[in-house]
VOKOLNU-947069 format. One line per 2 residues: number of its first residue (from 1); their letters; for each residue x, y, z negated of C-alpha. Coordinates in steps of 0.25 Angstrom, whole numbers, padded with zeros to 4 digits. Layout:
BEGIN
NUM) a) X,Y,Z  ... .
REM end
This chain:
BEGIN
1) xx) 0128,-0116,0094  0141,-0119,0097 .
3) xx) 0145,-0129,0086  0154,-0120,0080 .
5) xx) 0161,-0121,0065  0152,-0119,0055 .
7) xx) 0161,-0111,0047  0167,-0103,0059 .
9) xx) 0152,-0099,0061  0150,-0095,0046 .
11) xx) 0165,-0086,0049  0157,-0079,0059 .
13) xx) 0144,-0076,0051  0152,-0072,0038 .
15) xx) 0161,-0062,0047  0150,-0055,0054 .
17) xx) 0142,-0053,0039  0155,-0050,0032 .
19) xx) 0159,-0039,0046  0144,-0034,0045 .
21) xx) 0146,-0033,0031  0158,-0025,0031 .
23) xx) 0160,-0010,0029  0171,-0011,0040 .
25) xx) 0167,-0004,0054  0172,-0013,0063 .
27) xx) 0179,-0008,0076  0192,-0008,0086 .
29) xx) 0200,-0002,0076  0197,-0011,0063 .
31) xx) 0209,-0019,0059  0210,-0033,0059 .
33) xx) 0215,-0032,0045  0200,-0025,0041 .
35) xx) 0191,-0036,0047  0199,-0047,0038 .
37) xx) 0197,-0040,0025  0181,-0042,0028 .
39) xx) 0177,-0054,0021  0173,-0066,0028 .
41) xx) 0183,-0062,0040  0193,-0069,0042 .
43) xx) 0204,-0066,0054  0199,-0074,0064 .
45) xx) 0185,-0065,0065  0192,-0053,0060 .
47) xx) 0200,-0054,0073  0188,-0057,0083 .
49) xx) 0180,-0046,0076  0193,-0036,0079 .
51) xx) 0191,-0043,0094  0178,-0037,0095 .
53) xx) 0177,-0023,0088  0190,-0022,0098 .
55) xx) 0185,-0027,0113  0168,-0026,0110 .
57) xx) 0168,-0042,0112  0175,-0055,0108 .
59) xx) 0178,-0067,0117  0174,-0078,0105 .
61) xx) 0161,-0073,0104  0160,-0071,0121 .
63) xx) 0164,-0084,0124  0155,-0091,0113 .
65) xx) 0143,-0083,0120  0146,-0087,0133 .
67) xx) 0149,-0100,0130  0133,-0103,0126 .
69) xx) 0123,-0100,0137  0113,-0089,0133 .
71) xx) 0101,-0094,0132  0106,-0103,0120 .
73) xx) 0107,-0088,0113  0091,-0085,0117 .
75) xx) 0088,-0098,0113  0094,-0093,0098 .
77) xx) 0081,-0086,0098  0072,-0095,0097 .
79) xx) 0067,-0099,0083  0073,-0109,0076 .
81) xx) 0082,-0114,0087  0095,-0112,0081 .
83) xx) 0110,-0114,0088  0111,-0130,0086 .
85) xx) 0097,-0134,0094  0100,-0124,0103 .
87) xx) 0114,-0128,0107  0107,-0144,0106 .
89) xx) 0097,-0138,0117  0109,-0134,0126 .
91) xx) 0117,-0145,0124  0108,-0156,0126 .
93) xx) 0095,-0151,0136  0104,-0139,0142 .
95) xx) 0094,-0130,0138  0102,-0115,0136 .
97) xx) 0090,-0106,0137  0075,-0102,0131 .
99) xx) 0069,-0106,0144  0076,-0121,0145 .
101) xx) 0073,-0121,0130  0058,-0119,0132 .
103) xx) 0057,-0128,0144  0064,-0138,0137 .
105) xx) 0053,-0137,0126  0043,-0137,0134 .
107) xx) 0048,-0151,0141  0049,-0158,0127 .
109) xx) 0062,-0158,0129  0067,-0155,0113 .
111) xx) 0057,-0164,0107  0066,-0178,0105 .
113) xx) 0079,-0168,0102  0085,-0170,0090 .
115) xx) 0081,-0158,0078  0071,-0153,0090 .
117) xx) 0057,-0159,0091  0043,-0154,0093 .
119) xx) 0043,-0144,0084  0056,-0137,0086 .
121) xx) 0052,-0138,0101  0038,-0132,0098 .
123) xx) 0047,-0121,0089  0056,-0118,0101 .
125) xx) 0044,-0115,0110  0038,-0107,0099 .
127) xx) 0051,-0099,0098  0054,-0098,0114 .
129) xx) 0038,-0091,0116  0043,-0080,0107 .
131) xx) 0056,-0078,0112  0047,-0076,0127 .
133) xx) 0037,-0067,0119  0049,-0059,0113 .
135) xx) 0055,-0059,0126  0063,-0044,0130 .
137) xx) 0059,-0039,0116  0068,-0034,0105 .
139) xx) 0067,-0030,0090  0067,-0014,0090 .
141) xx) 0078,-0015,0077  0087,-0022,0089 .
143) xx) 0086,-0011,0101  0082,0002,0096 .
145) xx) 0098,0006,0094  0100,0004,0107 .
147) xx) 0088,0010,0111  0092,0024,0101 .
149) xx) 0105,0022,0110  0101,0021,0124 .
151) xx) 0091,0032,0121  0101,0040,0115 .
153) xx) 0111,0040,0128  0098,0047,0136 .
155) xx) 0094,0054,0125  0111,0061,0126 .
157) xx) 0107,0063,0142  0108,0079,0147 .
159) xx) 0097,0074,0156  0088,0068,0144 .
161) xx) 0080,0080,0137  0071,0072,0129 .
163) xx) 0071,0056,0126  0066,0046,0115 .
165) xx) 0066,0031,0114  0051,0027,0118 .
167) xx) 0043,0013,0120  0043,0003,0106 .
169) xx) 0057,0007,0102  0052,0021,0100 .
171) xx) 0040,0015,0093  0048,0007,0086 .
173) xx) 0042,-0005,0087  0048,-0018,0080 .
175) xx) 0050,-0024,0097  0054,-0018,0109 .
177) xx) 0054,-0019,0123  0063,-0009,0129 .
179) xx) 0069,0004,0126  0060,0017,0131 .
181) xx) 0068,0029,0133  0059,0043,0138 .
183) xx) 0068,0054,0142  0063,0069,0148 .
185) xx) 0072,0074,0158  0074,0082,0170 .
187) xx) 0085,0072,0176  0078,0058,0177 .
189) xx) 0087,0052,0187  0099,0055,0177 .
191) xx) 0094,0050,0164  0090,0036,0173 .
193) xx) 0105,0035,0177  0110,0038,0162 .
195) xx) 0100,0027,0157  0102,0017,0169 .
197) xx) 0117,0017,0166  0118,0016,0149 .
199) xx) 0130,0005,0146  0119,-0002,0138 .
201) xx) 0110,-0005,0152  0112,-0019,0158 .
203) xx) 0100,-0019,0171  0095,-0007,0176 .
205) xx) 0080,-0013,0178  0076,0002,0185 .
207) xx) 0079,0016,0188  0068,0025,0191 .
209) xx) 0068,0040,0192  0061,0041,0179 .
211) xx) 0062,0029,0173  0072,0016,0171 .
213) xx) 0076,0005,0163  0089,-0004,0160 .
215) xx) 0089,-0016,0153  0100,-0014,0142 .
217) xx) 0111,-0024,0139  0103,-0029,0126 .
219) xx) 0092,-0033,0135  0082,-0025,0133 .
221) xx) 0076,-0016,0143  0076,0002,0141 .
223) xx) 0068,0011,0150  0069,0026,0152 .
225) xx) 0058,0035,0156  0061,0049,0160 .
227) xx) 0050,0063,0160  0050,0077,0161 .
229) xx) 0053,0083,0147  0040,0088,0149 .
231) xx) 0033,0075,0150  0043,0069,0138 .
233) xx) 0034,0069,0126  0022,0062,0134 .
235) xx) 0031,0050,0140  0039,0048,0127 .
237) xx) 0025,0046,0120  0020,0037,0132 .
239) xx) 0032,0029,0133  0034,0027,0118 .
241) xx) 0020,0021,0118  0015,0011,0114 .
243) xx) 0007,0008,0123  -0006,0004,0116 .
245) xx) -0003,0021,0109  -0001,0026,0122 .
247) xx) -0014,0019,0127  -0022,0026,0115 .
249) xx) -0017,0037,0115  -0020,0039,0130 .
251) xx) -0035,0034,0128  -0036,0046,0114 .
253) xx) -0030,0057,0125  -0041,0051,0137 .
255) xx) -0051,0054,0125  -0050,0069,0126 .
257) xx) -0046,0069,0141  -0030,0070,0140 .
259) xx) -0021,0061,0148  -0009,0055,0140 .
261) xx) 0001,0048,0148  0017,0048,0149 .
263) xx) 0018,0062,0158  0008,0070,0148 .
265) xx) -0006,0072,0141  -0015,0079,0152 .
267) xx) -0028,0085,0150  -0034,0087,0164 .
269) xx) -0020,0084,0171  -0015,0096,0163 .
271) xx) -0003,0092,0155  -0005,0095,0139 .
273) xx) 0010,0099,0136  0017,0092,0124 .
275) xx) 0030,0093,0121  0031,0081,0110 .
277) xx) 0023,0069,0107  0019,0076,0095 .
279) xx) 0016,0086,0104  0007,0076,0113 .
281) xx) 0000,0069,0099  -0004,0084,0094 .
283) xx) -0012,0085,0109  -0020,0074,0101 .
285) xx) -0021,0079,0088  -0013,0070,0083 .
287) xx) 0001,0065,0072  0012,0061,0080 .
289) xx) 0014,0048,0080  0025,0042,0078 .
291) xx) 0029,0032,0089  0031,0020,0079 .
293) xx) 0017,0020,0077  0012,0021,0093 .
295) xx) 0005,0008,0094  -0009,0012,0093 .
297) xx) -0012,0004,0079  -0019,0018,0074 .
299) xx) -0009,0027,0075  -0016,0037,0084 .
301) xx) -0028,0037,0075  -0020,0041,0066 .
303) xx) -0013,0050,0072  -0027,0059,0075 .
305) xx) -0029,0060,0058  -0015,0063,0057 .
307) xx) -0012,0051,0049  0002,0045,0055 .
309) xx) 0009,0039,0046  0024,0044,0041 .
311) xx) 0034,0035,0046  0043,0027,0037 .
313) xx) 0055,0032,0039  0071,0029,0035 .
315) xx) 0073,0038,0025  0059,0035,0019 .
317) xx) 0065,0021,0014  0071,0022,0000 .
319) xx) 0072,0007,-0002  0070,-0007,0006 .
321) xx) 0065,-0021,-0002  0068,-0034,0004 .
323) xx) 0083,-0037,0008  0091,-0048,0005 .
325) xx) 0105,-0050,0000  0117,-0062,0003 .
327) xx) 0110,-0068,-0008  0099,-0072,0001 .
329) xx) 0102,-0069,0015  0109,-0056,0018 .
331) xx) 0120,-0051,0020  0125,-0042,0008 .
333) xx) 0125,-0043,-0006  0114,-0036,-0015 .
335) xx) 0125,-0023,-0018  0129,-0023,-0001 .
337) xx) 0115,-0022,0001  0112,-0011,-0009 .
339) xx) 0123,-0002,-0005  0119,-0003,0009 .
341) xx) 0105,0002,0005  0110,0013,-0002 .
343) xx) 0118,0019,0008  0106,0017,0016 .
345) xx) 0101,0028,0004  0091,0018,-0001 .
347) xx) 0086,0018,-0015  0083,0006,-0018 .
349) xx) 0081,-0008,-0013  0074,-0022,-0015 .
351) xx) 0083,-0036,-0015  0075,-0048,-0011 .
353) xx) 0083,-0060,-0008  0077,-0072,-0001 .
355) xx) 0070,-0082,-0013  0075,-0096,-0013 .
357) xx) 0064,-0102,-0002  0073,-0095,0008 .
359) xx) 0084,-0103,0009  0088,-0102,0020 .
361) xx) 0091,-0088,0018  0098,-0090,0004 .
363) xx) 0087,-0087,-0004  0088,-0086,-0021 .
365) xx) 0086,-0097,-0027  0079,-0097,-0041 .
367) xx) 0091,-0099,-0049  0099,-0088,-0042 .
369) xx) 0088,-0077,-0045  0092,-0071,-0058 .
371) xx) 0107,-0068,-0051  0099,-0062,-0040 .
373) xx) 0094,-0053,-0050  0105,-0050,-0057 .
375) xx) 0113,-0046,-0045  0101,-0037,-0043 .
377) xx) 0102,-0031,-0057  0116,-0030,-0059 .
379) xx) 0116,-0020,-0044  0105,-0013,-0048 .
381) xx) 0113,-0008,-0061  0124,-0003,-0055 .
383) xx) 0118,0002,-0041  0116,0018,-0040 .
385) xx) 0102,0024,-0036  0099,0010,-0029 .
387) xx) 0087,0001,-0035  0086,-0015,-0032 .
389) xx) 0074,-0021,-0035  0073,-0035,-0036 .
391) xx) 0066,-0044,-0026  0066,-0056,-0018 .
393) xx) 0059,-0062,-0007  0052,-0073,-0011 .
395) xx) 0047,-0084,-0001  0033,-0086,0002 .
397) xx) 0029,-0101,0002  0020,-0108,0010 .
399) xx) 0009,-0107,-0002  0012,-0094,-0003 .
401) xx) 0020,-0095,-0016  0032,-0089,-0018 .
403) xx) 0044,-0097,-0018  0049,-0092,-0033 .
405) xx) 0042,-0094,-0046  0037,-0082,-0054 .
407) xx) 0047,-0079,-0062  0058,-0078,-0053 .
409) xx) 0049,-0067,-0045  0046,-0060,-0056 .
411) xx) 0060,-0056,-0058  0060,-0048,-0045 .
413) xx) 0057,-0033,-0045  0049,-0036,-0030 .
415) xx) 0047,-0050,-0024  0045,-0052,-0009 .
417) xx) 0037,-0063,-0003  0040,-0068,0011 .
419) xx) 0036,-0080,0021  0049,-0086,0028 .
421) xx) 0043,-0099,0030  0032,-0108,0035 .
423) xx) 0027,-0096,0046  0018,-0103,0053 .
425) xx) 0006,-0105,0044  -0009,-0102,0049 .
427) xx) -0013,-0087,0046  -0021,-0090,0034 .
429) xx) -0011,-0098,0027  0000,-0088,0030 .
431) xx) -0009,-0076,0025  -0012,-0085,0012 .
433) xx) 0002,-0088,0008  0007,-0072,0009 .
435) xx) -0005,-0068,0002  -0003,-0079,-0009 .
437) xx) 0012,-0075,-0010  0008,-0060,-0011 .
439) xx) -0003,-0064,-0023  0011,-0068,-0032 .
441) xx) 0012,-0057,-0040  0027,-0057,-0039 .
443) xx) 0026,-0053,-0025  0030,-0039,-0020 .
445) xx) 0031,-0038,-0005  0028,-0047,0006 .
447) xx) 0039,-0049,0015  0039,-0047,0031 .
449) xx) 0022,-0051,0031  0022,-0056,0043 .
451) xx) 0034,-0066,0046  0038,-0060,0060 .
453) xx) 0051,-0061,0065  0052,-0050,0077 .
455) xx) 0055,-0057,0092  0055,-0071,0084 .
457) xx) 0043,-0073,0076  0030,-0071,0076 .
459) xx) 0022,-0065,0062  0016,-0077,0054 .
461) xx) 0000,-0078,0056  -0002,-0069,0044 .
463) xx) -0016,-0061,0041  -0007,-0048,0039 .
465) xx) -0020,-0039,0035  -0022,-0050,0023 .
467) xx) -0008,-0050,0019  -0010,-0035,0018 .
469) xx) -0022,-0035,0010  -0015,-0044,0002 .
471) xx) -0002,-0037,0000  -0013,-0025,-0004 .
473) xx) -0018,-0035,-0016  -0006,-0041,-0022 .
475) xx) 0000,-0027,-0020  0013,-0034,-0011 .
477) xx) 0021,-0026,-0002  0021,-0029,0014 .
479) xx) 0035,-0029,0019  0039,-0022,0033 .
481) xx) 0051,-0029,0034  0062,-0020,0040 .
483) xx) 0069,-0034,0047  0069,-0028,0063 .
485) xx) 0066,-0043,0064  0052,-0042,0056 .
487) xx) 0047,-0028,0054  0037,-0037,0046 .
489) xx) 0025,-0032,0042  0022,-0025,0055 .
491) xx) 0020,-0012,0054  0006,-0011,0062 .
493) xx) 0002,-0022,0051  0004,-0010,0039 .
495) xx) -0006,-0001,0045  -0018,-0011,0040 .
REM end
C-alpha cells in the first residue's frame, strides 16, 4: 500500500516465519547476538525485534500505521480488494473508508478506472454487504482466550462464589457476539467495580447493580450478570441459552405446569430447589446436555431417551489428516511438521499437499510427485511410533473431474478432493460436480463440503443432504475441517 521494495517486504515476511518458526522464546533479555543466528534475520530486523520484545512497541511499525488512514485497513477486508486498488482508490477519488467506497460504487464512479470496471465494482459491493452482515461479530477461535482471561479475573474475586463463561462462547459456537460472564455472590456492587475496571476495558457502556457491560480494547463487547448463589444453576442455564433451547425448554416445563425462567423452576410459585444444571435437567427426567449442543436441533428430545451423544473430546484425537507442508503452502517441512505432532502425542498423521491446479498456493506438479513420495517414505522409516500416510488434495474441476490422471492418485494411501474454484455455480451443477468427483474411486474424503469462509464467505449453493447420501454410496469421508476460519461441514449438518 505503500510502494514499498519488493525485497524489503519479502525481508519482513521471511523474518516473522523464520521468528515463528523458531524455538527461541523471545523476550527483554534475548541477546541481540540470538536473534541473528535465526535464519532469515538479518541485523537490521534483529535490532527492531530486540526494540519491541524491550519497550512492548516499535516506532517503524507506529509511524507506517499512522501514516495510512484507518479505513484503508477495513477496506483490506473486503474480498479481493487487495493493497494496490485500494491505495489507487485513495489517491485518486479520496476515497479512505468502506462507507465512501460503497457510495462511490453506487455513483459508478469505478467503472471507467483502469483494472476496475463493472465487474469488480459489482464484486466490491458484493463484499461491503457481507462485511455489514458480519458487522460486530467475531470467530470464537479469535476471542475465547480473552474471554477464558477476563472470566478468569472474576472467577479469582473473594466476592465471586460461583462463575462460568455463558451466551455462544460457552456454547461454543464458530461466531460470537459478546462475552457472557454469570457470577453468584453476596457482594454485587463489588464484583461491578472489579469487572468495570479490568486493564483490557476501553468504554464502560453500563453499570448496573446487577449487571454491566464494557466494550474491551479488541472491540468487542462483555456483559456480566450477577445472582444469589442460590439462583446461580437457573441463570447460568438461562443466560447460556440459546435462546431457541431456552424457548423450548420453557414450553416442555409449561407442559407439566413448571415455570422455567433465569431466577428458578417454580411449580405453584413454589421454587423446586437445584443446586446444578444437571440438578435442573434431572427435574425433567432428563441427560444433561451439554451447552454445545443447546440450540434446539433435537437435543432435548434426546435428551428424554437418554441418547446425548459423548462429545469429541482432545485426548480422544489420536491422529489428524489433511495438512500441508512448504511444499505446497505451509510453513514447515514434512519432519517440523511430524515432530510438532508428536509432542502433540499424536500417533499418526495424513500429508496432503495442494495438487498442481492450485498454483497459486505452490501446488505438486506431476513430475515432482514421486520426490513427494519419497520424502514421505524415507520419514516414515526412520520416524518412531508415528505413521504417515500418503495423500493429497486433489482439485475438483469444474466437470467434476479431478485435476490428476489415475495413476498418479493411485499412488496415495488417501486422496482428498476439494472445490477451490469457480464457487458460484447454480445448486444443481454445484451438487453434480462433487458428486461426480466423489464417484472417482481414487477419492477418499471430501474436503470442507460446503466452501464457507467464516465472516467473509458465504457456503456454495450445494444440496448438502445429496452430498451426504452420496458420500454414504461411494463410501467418502465428509471432512470438518478444524480451520477456525471454515469449521466446514457444519456440524448441525452431521446430524442428518
Amino acid at each position: 500500500m505503500m510502494d514499498e521494495n519488493f525485497f524489503k517486504i519479502r525481508a519482513y515476511v521471511n523474518a516473522a516465519r523464520a521468528l515463528e518458526m523458531s524455538d527461541i522464546d523471545v523476550n527483554k533479555n534475548t541477546p541481540l547476538s540470538e536473534l541473528k543466528k535465526i535464519k532469515g534475520i538479518g541485523t537490521h530486523i534483529a535490532e527492531q525485534i530486540k526494540a519491541l520484545a524491550e519497550t512492548g512497541s516499535l516506532k517503524l511499525y507506529e509511524d507506517l500505521k499512522n501514516s495510512i488512514p484507518p479505513g484503508l485497513f477495513e477496506m483490506m477486508k473486503i474480498p479481493k480488494l487487495g493493497p494496490k486498488k485500494i491505495k489507487y482508490l485513495y489517491d485518486n477519488l479520496a476515497i479512505a473508508s468502506i462507507s465512501e467506497l460503497e457510495y462511490a460504487c453506487i455513483e459508478n464512479k469505478l467503472l471507467n478506472l483502469p483494472n476496475f470496471g463493472q465487474k469488480t465494482q459489482e464484486n466490491i459491493l458484493k463484499g461491503i454487504e457481507l462485511i455489514n452482515r458480519f458487522k460486530e461479530k467475531f470467530l470464537f477461535a479469535s476471542v475465547v482466550e480473552e474471554a477464558q482471561k477476563l472470566h478468569e479475573k472474576i472467577a479469582d474475586s473473594p466476592f465471586v462464589i460461583r462463575s462460568s463463561l455463558g451466551g455462544s462462547i460457552r456454547r461454543k459456537n464458530e461466531i460470537v457476539k459478546d462475552i457472557d460472564i454469570v457470577a453468584s455472590t453476596d457482594k454485587p456492587q463489588e464484583v461491578m467495580n472489579l469487572f468495570t475496571s479490568v486493564e483490557e476495558a476501553e468504554e464502560v457502556i453500563a453499570k448496573g447493580d446487577t449487571k454491566s457491560s464494557i466494550r474491551l480494547k479488541s472491540q468487542i463487547n462483555a456483559d456480566i450478570r450477577t445472582v444469589s448463589d442460590s439462583q446461580y444453576p437457573y441463570a447460568l442455564h438461562h443466560f447460556t441459552g440459546s435462546k431457541e433451547h431456552n424457548t423450548a425448554m420453557r414450553l416442555m416445563a409449561k407442559k407439566i405446569n413448571i415455570k422455567m425462567n433465569e431466577y428458578g423452576l417454580f411449580n405453584d410459585d413454589k421454587l423446586i430447589e437445584c443446586k446444578s444444571e444437571e440438578e435442573i435437567f434431572r427435574v425433567f427426567a432428563m441427560d444433561y446436555i451439554p451447552p454445545e449442543l443447546r440450540e434446539n436441533i433435537g437435543e432435548i428430545e434426546a435428551a428424554k431417551n437418554k441418547k446425548i451423544p459423548k462429545l469429541v473430546d482432545v485426548k480422544d484425537i489420536k491422529g489428524l489428516f489433511h495438512f500441508h507442508t512448504n511444499r505446497s503452502d505451509g510453513n514447515m517441512t514434512l519432519e517440523q511438521a511430524c515432530n510438532e505432532l508428536k509432542k502433540m502425542g499424536l500417533k499418526y498423521c495424513g500429508v496432503a499437499d495442494h495438487s498442481k491446479t492450485a498454483s497459486y498456493a505452490g501446488g505438486i506438479r506431476d513430475e515432482d510427485i514421486g520426490s513427494y513420495l519419497d520424502e514421505i517414505d524415507l520419514l516414515n522409516s526412520g520416524i518412531e511410533n508415528f505413521k504417515i500416510f500418503k495423500g493429497i488434495e486433489s482439485d475438483i474441476l469444474s466437470d467434476g473431474n479431478l485435476d490428476y490422471p489415475d495413476e498418479i492418485l493411485k499412488k496415495f494411501d488417501f486422496v482428498i478432493i476439494a472445490i477451490h474454484s469457480n464457487f458460484h455455480m447454480s445448486q444443481k451443477l454445484m451438487t453434480e460436480r462433487i458428486v461426480r468427483a466423489m464417484s472417482n474411486k481414487h477419492s477418499t474424503i471430501l474436503a470442507h463440503p460446503t466452501g464457507r469462509l467464516l465472516l467473509a464467505r458465504d457456503p456454495y449453493d450445494v444440496d448438502i443432504i445429496e452430498i451426504i447420501d452420496a458420500a454414504l454410496e461411494y463410501k467418502v469421508d465428509l471432512e470438518i475441517n478444524a480451520s477456525p476460519f471454515r469449521l466446514d461441514l457444519d456440524w448441525r449438518a452431521c446430524k442428518y
